[in-house]
N, C-alpha and C positions, 0 to 999 in steps of 0.2 A: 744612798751613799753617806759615809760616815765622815768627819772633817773635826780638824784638830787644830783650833786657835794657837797663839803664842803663849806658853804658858811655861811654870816654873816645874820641876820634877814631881813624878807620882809618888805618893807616898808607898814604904814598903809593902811587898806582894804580902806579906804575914801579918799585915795589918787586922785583929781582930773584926770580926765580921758585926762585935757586939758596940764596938765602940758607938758614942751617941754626938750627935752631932751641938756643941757649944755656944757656935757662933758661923755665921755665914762663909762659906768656902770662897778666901782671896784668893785669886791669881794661882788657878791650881788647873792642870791641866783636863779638857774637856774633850767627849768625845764627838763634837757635834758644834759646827757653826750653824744658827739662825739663819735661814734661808725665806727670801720671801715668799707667798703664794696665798692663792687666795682658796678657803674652804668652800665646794658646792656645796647645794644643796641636798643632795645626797648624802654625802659626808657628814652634814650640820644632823640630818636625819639619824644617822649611824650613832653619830654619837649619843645623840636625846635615846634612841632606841638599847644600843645595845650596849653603851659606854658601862652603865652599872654593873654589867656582868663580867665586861672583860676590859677593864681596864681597873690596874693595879695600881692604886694609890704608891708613892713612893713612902719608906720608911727608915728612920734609920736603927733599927732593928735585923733582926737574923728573919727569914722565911721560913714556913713549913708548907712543903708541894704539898699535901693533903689540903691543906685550907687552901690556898692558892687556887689551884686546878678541880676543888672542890665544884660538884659531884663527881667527877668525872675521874679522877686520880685513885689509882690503886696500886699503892708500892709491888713490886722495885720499876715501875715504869719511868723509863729514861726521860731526862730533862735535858732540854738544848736551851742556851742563850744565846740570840741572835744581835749583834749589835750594828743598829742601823740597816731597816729593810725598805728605807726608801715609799714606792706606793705601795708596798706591802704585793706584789703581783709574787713573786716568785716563793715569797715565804705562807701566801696563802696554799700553792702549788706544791710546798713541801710538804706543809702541813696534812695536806691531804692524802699527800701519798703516802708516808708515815704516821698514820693514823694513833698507832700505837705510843708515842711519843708526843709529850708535851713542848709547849716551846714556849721560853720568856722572852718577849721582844721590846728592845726600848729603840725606841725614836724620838725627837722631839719636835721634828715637822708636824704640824698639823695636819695640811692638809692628808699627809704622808697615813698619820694615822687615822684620821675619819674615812681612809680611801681603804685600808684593810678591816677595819670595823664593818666598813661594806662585803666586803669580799668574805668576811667570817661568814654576815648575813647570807648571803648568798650562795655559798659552799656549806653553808651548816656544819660549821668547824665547832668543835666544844675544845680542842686541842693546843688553844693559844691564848695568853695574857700576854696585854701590851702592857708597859709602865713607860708613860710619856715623861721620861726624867735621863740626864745626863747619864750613861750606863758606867762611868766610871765610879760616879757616886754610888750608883747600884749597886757592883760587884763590892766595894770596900765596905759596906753596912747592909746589904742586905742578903747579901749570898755567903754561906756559911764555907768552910773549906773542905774540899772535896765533895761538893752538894752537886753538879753539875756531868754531865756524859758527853755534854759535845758544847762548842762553839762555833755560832758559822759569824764570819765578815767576809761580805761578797763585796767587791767593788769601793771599797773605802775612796774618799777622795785621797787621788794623788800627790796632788801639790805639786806641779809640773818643775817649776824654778826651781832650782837648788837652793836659795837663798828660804826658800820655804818649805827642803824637804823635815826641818824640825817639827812643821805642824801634823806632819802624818801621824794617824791614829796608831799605825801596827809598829811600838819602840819597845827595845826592853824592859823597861817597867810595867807596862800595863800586859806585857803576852807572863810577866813572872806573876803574876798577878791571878792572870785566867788559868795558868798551870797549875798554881796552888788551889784553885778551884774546882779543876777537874779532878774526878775518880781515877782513879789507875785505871787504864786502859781506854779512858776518855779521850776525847779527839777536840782537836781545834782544826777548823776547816774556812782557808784566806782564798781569796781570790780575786786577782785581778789584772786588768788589759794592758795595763802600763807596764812595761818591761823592766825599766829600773826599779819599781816600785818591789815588782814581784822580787829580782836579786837584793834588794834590801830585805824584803819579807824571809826568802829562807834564810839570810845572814843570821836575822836577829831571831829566829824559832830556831835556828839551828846551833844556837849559842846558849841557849834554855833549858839547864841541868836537867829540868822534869822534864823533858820529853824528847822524842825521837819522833825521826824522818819515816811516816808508815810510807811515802811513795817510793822512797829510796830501797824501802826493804822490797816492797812489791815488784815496782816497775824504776828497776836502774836505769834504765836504758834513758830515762827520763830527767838523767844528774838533779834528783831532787825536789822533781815535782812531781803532779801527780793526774792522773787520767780525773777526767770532771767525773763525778761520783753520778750515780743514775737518777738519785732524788734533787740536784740541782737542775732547774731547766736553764734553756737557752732563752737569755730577754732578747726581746725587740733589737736592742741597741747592741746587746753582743750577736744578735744572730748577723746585723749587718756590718758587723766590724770581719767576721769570716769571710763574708762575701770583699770586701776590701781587701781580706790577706793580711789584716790584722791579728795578733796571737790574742789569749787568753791564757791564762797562768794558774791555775789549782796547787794550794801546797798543804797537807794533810799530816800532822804532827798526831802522835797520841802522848800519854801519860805518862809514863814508868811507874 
């Protein structure tokens, strides 16, 4: 889950991807609050193990997927950013299914990410870099414009209070941001249990000059959301919120 402190405005979505960084980022808004948790040993393992290979130092620099995803990248293979995958369970489970596709994942939990480092190990994925770093700083210096094919945000934290739905990660700024990032035809893929959250979400995607409603064109029937796609799985926590009669929310924008 992803989580958005009190913070001052994103800077513009057109923001050079080459710009270098000065001086330390004040009071700028973040995609991730510090959670506590303690790393196993397994996880501590993962890291010592397999940390060198997949985990992506943050830069404030442009990327190139060939060296990134090196050996394993061979243009034109699509690139997903994942932002905030939590224990990493569901995005190992993508990962796998879409084999063919890379994926960039930033988290800043620890434990979060020694527990998908695991899960590489153990699924034998070559198909993901993690970069344990703020992913708003990411996208503004290290992701070039139109570098990317999809975006997924599962389960963002909601911010239940009104008085704090300002901290919510999915605002205008930062979705103008991932649009000018994305390829024409590229997708951004939100999802979550919260009701209000989800009519906020298509609000502010749906007010997004670069992109459009893919579930609206497909399935109306759905006023703008969208059928859970087949490469997302059901977690733990949403399979038991169905069983409560609880919804879940899918909203699938692509590029223009």
């Amino acid at each position: 889950m992803t989580t958005t402190p009190d913070s001052t405005e994103l800077p513009s979505a057109d923001a050079p991807a080459t710009e270098t960084v000065a001086k330390p980022f004040m009071r700028t808004i973040k995609s991730f609050v510090k959670r506590a948790g303690r790393t196993t040993a397994g996880q501590a393992k993962a890291f010592t193990d397999l940390g060198p290979q997949f985990l992506l130092p943050y830069q404030a620099a442009p990327v190139q997927w060939e060296q990134v995803f090196a050996p394993n990248y061979q243009a034109p293979q699509p690139v997903v950013l994942e932002i905030g995958f939590g224990m990493g369970e569901a995005t190992a489970h993508i990962a796998a299914t879409m084999a063919d596709t890379h994926f960039l994942c930033c988290e800043v939990h620890e434990p979060g990410v020694g527990a998908l480092l695991k899960r590489i190990g153990e699924r034998e994925l070559k198909n993901i870099r993690i970069c344990a770093h703020d992913a708003v700083e990411v996208i503004d210096h290290m992701l070039p414009l139109q570098s990317l094919d999809g975006v997924h945000i599962f389960f963002p934290d909601p911010w239940h209070k009104t008085k704090h739905n300002k901290r919510r990660l999915i605002q205008a700024p930062l979705v103008a941001k991932l649009a000018a990032r994305l390829r024409p035809g590229g997708y951004l893929h939100c999802a979550t249990d919260w009701q209000p959250y989800a009519e906020q979400i298509l609000e502010v995607l749906s007010a997004e000059p670069l992109l459009r409603n893919r579930g609206l064109q497909t399935h109306p029937q759905l006023e703008g959301y969208a059928p859970k796609p087949h490469y997302r799985p059901l977690t733990k926590f949403e399979s038991r919120g169905i069983r409560l009669g609880h919804g879940v929310w899918d909203l699938v924008f692509e590029r223009v």
